[in-house]
VOPAGU-2260 file (C-alpha; in pm, 1 decimal, decimal comma):
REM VOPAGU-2260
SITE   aa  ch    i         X         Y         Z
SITE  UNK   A    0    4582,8   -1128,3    -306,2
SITE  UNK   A    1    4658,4   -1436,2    -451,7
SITE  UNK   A    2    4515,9   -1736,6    -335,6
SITE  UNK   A    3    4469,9   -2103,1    -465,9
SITE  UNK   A    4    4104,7   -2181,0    -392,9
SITE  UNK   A    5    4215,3   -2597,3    -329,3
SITE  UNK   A    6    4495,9   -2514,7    -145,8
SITE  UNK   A    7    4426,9   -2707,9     208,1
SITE  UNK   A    8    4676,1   -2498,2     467,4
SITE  UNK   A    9    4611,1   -2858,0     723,8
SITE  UNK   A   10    4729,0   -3080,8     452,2
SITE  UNK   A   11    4990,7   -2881,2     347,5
SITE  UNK   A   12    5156,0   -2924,2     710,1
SITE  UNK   A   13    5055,1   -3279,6     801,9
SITE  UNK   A   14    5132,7   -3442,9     471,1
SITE  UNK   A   15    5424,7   -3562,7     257,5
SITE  UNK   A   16    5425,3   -3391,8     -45,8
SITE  UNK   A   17    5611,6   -3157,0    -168,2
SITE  UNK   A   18    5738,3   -2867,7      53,9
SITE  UNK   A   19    5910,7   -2575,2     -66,0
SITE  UNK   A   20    5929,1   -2172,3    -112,5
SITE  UNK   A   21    5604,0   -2196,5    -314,7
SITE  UNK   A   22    5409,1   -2409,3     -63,5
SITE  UNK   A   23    5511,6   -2145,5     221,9
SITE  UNK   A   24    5402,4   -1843,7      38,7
SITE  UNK   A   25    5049,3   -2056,4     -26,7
SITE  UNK   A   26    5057,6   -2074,5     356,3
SITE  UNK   A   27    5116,4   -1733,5     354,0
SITE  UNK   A   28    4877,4   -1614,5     154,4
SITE  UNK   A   29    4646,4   -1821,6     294,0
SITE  UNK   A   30    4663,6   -1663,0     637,5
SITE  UNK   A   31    4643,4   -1321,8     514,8
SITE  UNK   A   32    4324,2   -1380,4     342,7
SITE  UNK   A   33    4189,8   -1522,9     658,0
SITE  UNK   A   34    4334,8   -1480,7     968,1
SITE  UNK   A   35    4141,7   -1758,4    1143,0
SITE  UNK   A   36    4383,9   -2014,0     925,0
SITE  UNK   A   37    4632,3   -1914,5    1194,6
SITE  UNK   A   38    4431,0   -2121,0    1454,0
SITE  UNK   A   39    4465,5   -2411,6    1168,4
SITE  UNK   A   40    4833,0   -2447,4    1115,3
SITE  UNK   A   41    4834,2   -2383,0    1506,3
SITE  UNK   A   42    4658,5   -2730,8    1499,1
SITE  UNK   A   43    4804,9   -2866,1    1262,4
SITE  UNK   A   44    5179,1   -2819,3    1427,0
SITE  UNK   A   45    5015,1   -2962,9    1728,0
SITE  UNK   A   46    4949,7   -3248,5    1589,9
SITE  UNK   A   47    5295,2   -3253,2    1383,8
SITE  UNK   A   48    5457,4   -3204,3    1712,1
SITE  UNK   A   49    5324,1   -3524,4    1860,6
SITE  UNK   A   50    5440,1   -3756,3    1555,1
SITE  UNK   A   51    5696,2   -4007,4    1643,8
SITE  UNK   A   52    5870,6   -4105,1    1287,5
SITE  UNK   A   53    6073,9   -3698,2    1227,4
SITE  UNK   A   54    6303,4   -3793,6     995,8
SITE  UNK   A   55    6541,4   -3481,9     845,6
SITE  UNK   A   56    6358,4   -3375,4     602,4
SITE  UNK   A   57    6021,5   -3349,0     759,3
SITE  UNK   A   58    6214,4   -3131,2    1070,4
SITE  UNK   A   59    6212,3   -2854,6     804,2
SITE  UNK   A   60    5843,3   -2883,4     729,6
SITE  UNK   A   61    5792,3   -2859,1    1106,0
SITE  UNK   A   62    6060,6   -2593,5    1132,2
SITE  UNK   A   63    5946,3   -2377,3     898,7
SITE  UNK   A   64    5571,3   -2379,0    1065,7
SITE  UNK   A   65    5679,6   -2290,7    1383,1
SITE  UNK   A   66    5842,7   -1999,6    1248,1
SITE  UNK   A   67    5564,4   -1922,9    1086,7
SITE  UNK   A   68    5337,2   -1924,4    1410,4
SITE  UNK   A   69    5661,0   -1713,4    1516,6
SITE  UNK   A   70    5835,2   -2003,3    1803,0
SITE  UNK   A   71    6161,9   -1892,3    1693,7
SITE  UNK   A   72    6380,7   -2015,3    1934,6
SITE  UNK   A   73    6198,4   -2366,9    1896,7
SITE  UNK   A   74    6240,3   -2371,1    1525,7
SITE  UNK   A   75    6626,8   -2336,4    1553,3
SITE  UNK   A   76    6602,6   -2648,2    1750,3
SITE  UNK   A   77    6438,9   -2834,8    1499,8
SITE  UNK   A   78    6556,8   -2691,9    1211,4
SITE  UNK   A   79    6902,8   -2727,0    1397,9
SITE  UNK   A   80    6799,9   -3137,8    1312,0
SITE  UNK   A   81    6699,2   -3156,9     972,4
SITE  UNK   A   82    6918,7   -3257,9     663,4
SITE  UNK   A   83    7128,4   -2957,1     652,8
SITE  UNK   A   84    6962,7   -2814,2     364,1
SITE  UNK   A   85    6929,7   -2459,9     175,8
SITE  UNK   A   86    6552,6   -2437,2     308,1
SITE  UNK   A   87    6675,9   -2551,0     640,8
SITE  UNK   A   88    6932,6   -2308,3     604,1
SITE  UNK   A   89    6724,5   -2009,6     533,8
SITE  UNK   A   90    6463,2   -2084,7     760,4
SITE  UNK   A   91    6705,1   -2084,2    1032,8
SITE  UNK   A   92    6864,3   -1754,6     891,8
SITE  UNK   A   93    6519,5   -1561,9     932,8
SITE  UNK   A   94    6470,5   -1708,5    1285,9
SITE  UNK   A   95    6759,7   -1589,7    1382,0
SITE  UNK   A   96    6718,7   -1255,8    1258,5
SITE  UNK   A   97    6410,8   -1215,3    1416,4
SITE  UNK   A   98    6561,9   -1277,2    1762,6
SITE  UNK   A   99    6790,6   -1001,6    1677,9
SITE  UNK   A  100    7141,1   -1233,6    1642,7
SITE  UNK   A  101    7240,1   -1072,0    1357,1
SITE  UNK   A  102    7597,2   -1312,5    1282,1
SITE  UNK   A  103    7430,8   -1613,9    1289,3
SITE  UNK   A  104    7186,6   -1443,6    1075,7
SITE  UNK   A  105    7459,7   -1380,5     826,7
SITE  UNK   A  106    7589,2   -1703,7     832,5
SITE  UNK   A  107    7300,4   -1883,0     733,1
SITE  UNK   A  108    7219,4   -1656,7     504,2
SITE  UNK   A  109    7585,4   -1716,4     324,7
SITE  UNK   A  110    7512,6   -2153,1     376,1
SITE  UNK   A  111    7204,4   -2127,4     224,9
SITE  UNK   A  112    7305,1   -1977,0    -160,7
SITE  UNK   A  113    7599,9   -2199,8    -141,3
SITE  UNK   A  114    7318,8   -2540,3     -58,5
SITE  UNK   A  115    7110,8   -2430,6    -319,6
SITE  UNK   A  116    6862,9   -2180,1    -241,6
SITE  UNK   A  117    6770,5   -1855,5    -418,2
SITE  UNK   A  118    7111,6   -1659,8    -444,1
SITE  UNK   A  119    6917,6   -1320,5    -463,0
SITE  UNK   A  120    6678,9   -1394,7    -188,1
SITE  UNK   A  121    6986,5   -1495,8      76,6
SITE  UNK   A  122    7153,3   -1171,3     -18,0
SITE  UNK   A  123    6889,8    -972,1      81,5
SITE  UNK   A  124    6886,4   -1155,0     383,4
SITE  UNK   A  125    7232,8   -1059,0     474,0
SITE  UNK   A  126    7191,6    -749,6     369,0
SITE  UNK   A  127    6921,5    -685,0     585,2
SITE  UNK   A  128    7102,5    -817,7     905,8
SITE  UNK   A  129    7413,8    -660,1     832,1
SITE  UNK   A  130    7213,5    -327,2     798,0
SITE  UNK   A  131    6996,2    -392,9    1145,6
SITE  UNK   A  132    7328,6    -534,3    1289,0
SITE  UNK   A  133    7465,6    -194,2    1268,1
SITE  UNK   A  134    7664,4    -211,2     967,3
SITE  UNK   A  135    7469,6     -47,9     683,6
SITE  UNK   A  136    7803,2      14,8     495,5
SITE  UNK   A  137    7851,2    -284,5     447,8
SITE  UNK   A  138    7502,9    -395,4     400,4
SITE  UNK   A  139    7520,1    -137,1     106,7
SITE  UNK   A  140    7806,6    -323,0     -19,0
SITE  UNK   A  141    7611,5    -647,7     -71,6
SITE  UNK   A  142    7323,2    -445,7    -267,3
SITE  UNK   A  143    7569,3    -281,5    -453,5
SITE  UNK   A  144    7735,5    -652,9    -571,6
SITE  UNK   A  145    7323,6    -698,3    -712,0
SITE  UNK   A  146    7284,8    -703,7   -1042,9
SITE  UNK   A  147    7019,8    -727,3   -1302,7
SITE  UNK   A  148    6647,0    -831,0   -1252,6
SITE  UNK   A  149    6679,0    -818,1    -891,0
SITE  UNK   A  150    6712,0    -453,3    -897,9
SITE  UNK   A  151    6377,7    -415,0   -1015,8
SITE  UNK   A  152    6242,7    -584,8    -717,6
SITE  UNK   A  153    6025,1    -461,9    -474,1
SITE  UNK   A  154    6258,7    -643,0    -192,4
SITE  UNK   A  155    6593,1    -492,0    -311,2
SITE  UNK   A  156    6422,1    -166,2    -354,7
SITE  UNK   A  157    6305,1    -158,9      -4,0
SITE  UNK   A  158    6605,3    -283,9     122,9
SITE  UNK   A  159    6806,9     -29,3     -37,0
SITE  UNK   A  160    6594,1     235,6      92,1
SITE  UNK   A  161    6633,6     119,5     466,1
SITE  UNK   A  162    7004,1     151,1     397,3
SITE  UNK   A  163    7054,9     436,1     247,7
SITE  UNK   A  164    6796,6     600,7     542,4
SITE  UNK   A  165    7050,0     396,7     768,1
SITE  UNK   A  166    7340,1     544,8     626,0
SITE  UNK   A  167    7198,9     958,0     680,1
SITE  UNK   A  168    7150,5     948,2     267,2
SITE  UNK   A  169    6910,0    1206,5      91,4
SITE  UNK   A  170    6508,4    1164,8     278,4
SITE  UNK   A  171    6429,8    1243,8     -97,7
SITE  UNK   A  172    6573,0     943,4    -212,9
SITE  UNK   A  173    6453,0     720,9      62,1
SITE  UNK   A  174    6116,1     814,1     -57,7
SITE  UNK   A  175    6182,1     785,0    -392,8
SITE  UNK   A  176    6265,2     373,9    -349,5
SITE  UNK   A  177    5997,7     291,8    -118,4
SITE  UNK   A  178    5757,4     419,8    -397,1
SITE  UNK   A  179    5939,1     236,6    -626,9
SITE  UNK   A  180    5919,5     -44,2    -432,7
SITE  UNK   A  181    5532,9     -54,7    -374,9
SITE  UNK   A  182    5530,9      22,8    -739,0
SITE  UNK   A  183    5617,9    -304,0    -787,5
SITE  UNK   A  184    5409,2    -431,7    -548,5
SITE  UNK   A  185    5169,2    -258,1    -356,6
SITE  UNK   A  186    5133,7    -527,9    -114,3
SITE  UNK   A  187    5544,8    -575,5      21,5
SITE  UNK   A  188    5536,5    -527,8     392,4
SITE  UNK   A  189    5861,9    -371,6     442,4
SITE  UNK   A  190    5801,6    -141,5     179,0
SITE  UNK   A  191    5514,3     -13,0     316,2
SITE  UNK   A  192    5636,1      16,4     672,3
SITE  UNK   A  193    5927,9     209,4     528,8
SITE  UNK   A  194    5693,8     451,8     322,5
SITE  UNK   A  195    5449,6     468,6     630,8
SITE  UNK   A  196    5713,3     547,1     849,2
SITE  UNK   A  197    5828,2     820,9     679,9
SITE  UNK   A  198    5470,9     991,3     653,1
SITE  UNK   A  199    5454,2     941,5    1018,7
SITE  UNK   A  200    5793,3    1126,2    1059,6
SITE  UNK   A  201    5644,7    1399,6     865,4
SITE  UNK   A  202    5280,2    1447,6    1036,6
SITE  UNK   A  203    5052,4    1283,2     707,7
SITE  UNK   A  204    4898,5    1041,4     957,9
SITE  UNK   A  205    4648,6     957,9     699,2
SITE  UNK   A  206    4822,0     807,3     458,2
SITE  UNK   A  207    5035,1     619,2     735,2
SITE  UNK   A  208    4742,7     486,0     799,2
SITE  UNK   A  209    4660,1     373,9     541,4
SITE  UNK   A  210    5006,1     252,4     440,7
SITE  UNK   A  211    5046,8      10,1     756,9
SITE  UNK   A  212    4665,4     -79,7     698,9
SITE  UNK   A  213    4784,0    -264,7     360,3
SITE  UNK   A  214    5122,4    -317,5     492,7
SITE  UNK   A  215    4936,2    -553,5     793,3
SITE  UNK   A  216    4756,7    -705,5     527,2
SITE  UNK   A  217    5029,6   -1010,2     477,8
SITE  UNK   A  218    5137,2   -1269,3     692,7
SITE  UNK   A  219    5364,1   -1284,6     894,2
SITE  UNK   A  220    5247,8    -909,9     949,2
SITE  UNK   A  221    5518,6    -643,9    1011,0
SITE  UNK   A  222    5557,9    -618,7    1314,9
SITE  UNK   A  223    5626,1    -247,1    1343,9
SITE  UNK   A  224    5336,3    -156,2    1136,2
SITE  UNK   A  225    5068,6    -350,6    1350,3
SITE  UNK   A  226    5220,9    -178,1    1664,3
SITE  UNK   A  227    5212,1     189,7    1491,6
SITE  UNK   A  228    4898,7     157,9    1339,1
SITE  UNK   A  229    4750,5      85,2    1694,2
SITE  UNK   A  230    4905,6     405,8    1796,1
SITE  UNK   A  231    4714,1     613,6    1513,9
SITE  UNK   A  232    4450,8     436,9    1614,2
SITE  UNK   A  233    4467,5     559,4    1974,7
SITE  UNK   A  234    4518,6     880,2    1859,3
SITE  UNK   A  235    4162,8     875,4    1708,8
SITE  UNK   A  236    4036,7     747,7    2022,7
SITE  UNK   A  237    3948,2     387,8    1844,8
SITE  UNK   A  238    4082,8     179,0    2102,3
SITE  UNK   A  239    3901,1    -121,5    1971,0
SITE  UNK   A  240    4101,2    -105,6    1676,5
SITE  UNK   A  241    4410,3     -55,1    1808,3
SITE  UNK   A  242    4336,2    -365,6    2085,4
SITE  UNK   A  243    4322,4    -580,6    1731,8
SITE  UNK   A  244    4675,3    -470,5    1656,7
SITE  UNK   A  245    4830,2    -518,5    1933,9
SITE  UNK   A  246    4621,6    -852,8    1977,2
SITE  UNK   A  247    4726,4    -964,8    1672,8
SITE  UNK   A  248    5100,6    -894,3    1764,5
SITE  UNK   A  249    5054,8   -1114,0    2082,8
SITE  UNK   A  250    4942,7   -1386,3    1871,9
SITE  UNK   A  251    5252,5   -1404,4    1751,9
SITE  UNK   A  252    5473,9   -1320,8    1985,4
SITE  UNK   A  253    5307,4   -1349,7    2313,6
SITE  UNK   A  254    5597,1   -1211,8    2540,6
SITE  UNK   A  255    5612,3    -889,2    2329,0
SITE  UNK   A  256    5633,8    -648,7    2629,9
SITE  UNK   A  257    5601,8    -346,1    2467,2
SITE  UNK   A  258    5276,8    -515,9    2258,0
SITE  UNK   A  259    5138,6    -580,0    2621,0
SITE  UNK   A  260    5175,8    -283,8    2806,4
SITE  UNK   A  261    5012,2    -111,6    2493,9
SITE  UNK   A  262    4718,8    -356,6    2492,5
SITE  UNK   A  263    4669,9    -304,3    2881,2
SITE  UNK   A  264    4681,3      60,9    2809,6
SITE  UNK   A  265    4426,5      39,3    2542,8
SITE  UNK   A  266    4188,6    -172,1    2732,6
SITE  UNK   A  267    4196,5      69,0    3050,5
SITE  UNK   A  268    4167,0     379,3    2813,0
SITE  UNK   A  269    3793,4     264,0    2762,0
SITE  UNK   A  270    3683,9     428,5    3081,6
SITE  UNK   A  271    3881,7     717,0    3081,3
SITE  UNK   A  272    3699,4    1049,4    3037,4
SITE  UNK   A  273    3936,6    1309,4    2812,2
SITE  UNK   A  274    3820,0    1628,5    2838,3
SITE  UNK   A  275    3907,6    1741,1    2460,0
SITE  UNK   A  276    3854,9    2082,4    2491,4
SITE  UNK   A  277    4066,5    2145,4    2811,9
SITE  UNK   A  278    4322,0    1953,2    2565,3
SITE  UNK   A  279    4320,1    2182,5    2286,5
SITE  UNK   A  280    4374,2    2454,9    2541,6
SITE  UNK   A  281    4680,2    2289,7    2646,2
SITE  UNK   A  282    4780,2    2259,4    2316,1
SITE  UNK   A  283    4728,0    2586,5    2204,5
SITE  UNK   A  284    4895,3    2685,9    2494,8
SITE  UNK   A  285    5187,8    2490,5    2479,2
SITE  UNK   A  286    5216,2    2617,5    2133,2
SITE  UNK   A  287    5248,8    3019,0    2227,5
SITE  UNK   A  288    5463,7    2917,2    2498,8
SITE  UNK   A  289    5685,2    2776,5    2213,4
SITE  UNK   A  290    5734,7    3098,7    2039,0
SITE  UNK   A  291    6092,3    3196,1    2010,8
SITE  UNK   A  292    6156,2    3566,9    2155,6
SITE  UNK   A  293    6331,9    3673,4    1833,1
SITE  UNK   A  294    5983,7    3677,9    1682,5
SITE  UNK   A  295    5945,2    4002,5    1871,2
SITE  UNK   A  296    6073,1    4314,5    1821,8
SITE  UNK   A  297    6273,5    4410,1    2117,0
SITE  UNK   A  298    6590,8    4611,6    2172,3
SITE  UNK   A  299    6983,2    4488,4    2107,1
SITE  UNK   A  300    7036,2    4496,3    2500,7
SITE  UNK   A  301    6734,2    4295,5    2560,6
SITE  UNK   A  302    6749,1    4025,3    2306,0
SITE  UNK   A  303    7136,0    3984,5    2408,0
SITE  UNK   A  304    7087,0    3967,6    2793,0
SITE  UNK   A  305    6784,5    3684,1    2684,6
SITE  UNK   A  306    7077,0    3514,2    2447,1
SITE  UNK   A  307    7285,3    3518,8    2727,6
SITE  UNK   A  308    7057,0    3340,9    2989,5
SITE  UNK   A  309    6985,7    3090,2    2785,5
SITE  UNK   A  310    6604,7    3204,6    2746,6
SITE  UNK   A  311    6461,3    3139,0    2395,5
SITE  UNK   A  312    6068,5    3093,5    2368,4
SITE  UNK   A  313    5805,6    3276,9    2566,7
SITE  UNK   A  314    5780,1    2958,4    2793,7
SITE  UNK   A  315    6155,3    2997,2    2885,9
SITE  UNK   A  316    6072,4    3365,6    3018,3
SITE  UNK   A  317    5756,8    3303,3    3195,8
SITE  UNK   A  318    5911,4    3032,6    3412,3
SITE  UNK   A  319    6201,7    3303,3    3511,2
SITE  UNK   A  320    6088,8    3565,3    3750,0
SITE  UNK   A  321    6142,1    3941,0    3792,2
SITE  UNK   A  322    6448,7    3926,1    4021,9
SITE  UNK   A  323    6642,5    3628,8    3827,7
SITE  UNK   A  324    6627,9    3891,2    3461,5
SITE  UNK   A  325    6715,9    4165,6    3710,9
SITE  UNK   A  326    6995,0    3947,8    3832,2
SITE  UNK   A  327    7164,2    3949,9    3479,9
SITE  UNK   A  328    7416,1    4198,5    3368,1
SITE  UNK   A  329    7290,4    4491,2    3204,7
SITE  UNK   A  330    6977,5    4372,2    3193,7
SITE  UNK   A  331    6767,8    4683,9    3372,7
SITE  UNK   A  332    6410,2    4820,2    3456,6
SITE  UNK   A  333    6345,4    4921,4    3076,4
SITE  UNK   A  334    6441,8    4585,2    2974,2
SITE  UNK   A  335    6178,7    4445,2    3210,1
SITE  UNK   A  336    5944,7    4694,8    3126,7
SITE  UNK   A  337    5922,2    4549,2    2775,8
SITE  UNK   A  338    5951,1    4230,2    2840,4
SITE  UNK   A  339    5646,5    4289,6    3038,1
SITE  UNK   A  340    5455,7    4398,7    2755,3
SITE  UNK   A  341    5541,0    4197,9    2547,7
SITE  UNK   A  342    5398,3    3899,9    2752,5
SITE  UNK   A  343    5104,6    4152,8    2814,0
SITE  UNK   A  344    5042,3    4091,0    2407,3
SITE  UNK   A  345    4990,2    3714,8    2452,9
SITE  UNK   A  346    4780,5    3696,6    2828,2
SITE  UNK   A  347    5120,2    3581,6    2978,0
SITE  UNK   A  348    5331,9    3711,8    3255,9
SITE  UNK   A  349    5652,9    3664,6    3408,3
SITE  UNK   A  350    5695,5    3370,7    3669,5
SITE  UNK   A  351    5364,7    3203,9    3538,8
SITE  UNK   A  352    5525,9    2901,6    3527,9
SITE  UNK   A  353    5828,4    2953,5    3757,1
SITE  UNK   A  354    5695,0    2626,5    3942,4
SITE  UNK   A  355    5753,9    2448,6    3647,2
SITE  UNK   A  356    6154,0    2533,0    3645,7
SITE  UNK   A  357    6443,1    2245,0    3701,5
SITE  UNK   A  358    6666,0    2393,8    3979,9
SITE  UNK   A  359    6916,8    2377,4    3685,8
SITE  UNK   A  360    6784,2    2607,5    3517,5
SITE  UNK   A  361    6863,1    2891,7    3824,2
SITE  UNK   A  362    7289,5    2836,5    3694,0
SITE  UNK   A  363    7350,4    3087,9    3419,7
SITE  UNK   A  364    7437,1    2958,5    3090,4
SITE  UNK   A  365    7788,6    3077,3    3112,6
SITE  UNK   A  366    7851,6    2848,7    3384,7
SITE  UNK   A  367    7743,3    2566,8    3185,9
SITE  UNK   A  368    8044,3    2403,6    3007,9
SITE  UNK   A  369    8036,0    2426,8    2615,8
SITE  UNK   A  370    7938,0    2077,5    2582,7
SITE  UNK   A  371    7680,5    2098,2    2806,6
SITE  UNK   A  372    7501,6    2400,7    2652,7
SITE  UNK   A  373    7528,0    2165,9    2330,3
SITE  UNK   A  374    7390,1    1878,3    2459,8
SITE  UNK   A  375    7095,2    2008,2    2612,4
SITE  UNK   A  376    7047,6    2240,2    2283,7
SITE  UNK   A  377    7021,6    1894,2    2048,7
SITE  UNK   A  378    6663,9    1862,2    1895,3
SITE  UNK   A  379    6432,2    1577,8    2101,8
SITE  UNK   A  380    6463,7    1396,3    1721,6
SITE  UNK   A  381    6790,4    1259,5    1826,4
SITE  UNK   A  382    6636,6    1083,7    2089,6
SITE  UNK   A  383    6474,3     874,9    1822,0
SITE  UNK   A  384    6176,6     795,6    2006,6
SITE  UNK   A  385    5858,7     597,5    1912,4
SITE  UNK   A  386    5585,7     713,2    1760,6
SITE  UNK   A  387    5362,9     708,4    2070,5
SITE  UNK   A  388    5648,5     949,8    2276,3
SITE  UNK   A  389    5709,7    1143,5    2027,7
SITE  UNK   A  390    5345,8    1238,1    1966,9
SITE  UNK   A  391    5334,0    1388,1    2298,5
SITE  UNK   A  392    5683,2    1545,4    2268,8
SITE  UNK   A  393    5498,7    1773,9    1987,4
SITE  UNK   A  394    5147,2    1791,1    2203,8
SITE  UNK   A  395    5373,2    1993,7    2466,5
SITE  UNK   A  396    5566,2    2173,1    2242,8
SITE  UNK   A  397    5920,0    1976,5    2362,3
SITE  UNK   A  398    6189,7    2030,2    2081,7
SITE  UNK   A  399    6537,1    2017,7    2272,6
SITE  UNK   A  400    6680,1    1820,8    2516,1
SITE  UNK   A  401    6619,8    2133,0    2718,8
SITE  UNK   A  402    6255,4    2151,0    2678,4
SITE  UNK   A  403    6249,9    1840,0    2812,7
SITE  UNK   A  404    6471,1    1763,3    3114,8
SITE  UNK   A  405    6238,7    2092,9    3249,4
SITE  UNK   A  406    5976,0    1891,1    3298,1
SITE  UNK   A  407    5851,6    1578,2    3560,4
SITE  UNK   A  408    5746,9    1238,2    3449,2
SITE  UNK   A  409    5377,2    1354,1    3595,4
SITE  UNK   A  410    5403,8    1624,0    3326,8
SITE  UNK   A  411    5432,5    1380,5    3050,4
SITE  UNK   A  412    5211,4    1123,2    3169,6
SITE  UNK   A  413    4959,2    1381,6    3166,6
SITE  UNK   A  414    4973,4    1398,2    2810,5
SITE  UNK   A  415    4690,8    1181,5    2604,5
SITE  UNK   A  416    4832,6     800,4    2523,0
SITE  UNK   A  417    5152,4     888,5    2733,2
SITE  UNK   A  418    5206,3     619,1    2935,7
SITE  UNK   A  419    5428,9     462,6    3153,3
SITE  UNK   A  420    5569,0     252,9    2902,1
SITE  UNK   A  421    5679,6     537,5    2682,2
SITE  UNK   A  422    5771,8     746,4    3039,8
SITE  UNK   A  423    6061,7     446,0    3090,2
SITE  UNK   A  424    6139,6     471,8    2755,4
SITE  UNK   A  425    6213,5     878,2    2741,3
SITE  UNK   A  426    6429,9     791,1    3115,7
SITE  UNK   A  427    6619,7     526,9    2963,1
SITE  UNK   A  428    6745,0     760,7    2638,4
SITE  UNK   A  429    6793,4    1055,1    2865,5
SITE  UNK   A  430    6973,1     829,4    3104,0
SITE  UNK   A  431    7223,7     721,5    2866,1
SITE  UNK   A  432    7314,3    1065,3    2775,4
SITE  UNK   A  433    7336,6    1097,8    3140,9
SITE  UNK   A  434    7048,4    1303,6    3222,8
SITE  UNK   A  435    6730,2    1265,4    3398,1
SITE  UNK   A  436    6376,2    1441,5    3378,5
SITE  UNK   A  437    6297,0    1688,7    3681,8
SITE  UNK   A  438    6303,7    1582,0    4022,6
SITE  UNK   A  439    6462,2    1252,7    3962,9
């Protein structure tokens, strides 16, 4: 990493030289190399703060520190003050960003090329807000309008790869620029996360590991890679390594909520006893229970009367009972009979589970409306969930909306690193497709 072996990160901050892009990134770099220079420009904006002669230009030295030791809302105050500049400018763009105000974002993106400062660099910027503002369309339209060297860059490559993921394009392609991107430079945050998170997506937690491991390496950190690379971490039971993580997030950002219900959850996992093997039971029970019926060979009057009732996967029939298939039309004795043995094959039985069923489940299919039988049919993916909740969707073998409205927030939080942070989370998405988990 590069790194000026004079540079003084103190001096830098307190005194009146020269301060510009390259004086940030020597901040930058400096912090990455050694985190404990964090406590230093801490100190050294302390003592900033406290200076009595701020004139306009020095605001945007203070400015850009405290975005640096991420007090966002405080930098727009200051930088708010200063002369109006294209580094005031852009500082104030990013802080606004962070905080999610995308327009104002924009904005000062757009002031900043016209005061001066790197034309590339602010569209970028806007391109980047526009695309987490909802608009990737017309984020594309701003990459698109690049041309030249900047193409080559690891930023617009990343960029463009977020948008054209954004936009439903080809996972292929996505792929294809983040690699580009790291290419480039194997250090750039964003494309890392981007390339990490689309390992994670596909189950190669390894190399997402080690992805947000170098990804984390730079300062300010991505955010998103600290807090999934403390999930892996949990996963492997290292829960002193993911504390770090999500430490290092509240460093930051101390009212991160989700950062501190994680931490708390880390720190009280310590003295839990997980019985693994009971686990990979579960697991390889959840997974037989997650076989779909048309892997057997039954008759064309059994598989339809299953079609009909909605039942798919051996878990669907053994939480129905012997009088509910009876119940169907045309579904008869020698239908049962083979459902019977077919169970028989894989140690199950009908009604196993029956315990387990949402008293939803008891109304046919057919009295369902068609929208309803496609709702609850969608794929759990839709519910874009995090990386910790989705984990456990896969440990219990959840894969439709259906799968999971059958079961009870004590279900879930049964599963390893399932906790109540990621229970509200899988309400709140089910909520807003106005639906609730059972017995709620």
């Amino acid at each position: 990493m590069p790194q000026t072996a004079d540079f003084d990160l103190k001096q830098a901050v307190l005194m009146n030289d020269t301060f510009g892009p390259r004086e940030v990134r020597q901040m930058q770099d400096a912090i990455a190399h050694d985190f404990s220079q964090y406590a230093v420009l801490r100190d050294a904006v302390a003592e900033l703060q406290h200076r009595e002669d701020h004139t306009p230009a020095s605001r945007v030295r203070f400015g850009v520190c405290l975005y640096l030791l991420g007090r966002y809302y405080r930098a727009i105050e200051v930088l708010g003050e200063a002369d109006g500049g294209a580094m005031a400018r852009y500082y104030l763009a990013k802080c606004h960003f962070v905080r999610q105000e995308y327009p104002q974002a924009v904005e000062n993106y757009v002031a900043a090329a016209k005061a001066g400062y790197d034309a590339g660099a602010c569209a970028l910027g806007q391109a980047e807000a526009l695309r987490c503002g909802g608009d990737a369309a017309a984020a594309l339209g701003v990459l698109d309008s690049l041309s030249g060297a900047i193409e080559q860059t690891a930023e617009y490559l990343a960029q463009r790869a977020a948008t054209v993921s954004a936009l439903g394009g080809n996972p292929k392609e996505v792929i294809a620029l983040y690699e580009r991107a790291v290419d480039v430079d194997r250090d750039h945050p964003g494309a890392l996360f981007g390339l990490a998170l689309e390992n994670d997506r596909y189950g190669n937690d390894d190399t997402a590991m080690e992805l947000y491991d170098r990804a984390v390496s730079r300062f300010p950190a991505n955010i998103g890679s600290l807090m999934n690379l403390g999930l892996l971490y949990e996963d492997r039971e290292q829960y002193d390594k993911a504390a770090q993580c999500y430490r290092r997030v509240l460093d930051v950002y101390p009212d991160h909520l989700r950062a501190q219900l994680y931490y708390k959850d880390t720190e009280a996992s310590h003295g839990q006893y997980y019985d693994e093997d009971a686990a990979k039971k579960r697991d390889r029970m959840g997974q037989v229970l997650n076989i779909p019926v048309t892997d057997f060979e039954l008759s064309v009057r059994s598989r339809n009367c299953l079609q009909k009732m909605g039942i798919m996967t051996l878990g669907d029939l053994c939480r129905s009972t012997e009088q509910e298939l009876l119940a169907s039309k045309n579904f008869g004795e020698t239908s049962l009979v083979e459902i019977k043995e077919m169970l028989a094959t894989k140690g199950l039985r009908l009604g196993q589970y029956a315990q387990e069923r949402q008293v939803a489940e008891l109304v046919e299919p057919e009295m369902l409306s068609p929208d309803e039988q496609a709702q609850l049919s969608r794929p759990i993916s839709e519910l874009n969930l995090s990386v910790r909740a989705r984990k456990c969707m896969t440990r219990l073998g959840i894969n439709t909306l259906a799968d999971l409205v059958r079961r009870t927030g004590d279900d879930l939080l049964e599963c390893k690193n399932f906790g109540v942070t990621s229970l509200n989370e899988v309400r709140e998405k089910l909520t807003s497709l106005g639906l609730k988990l059972r017995g709620e």
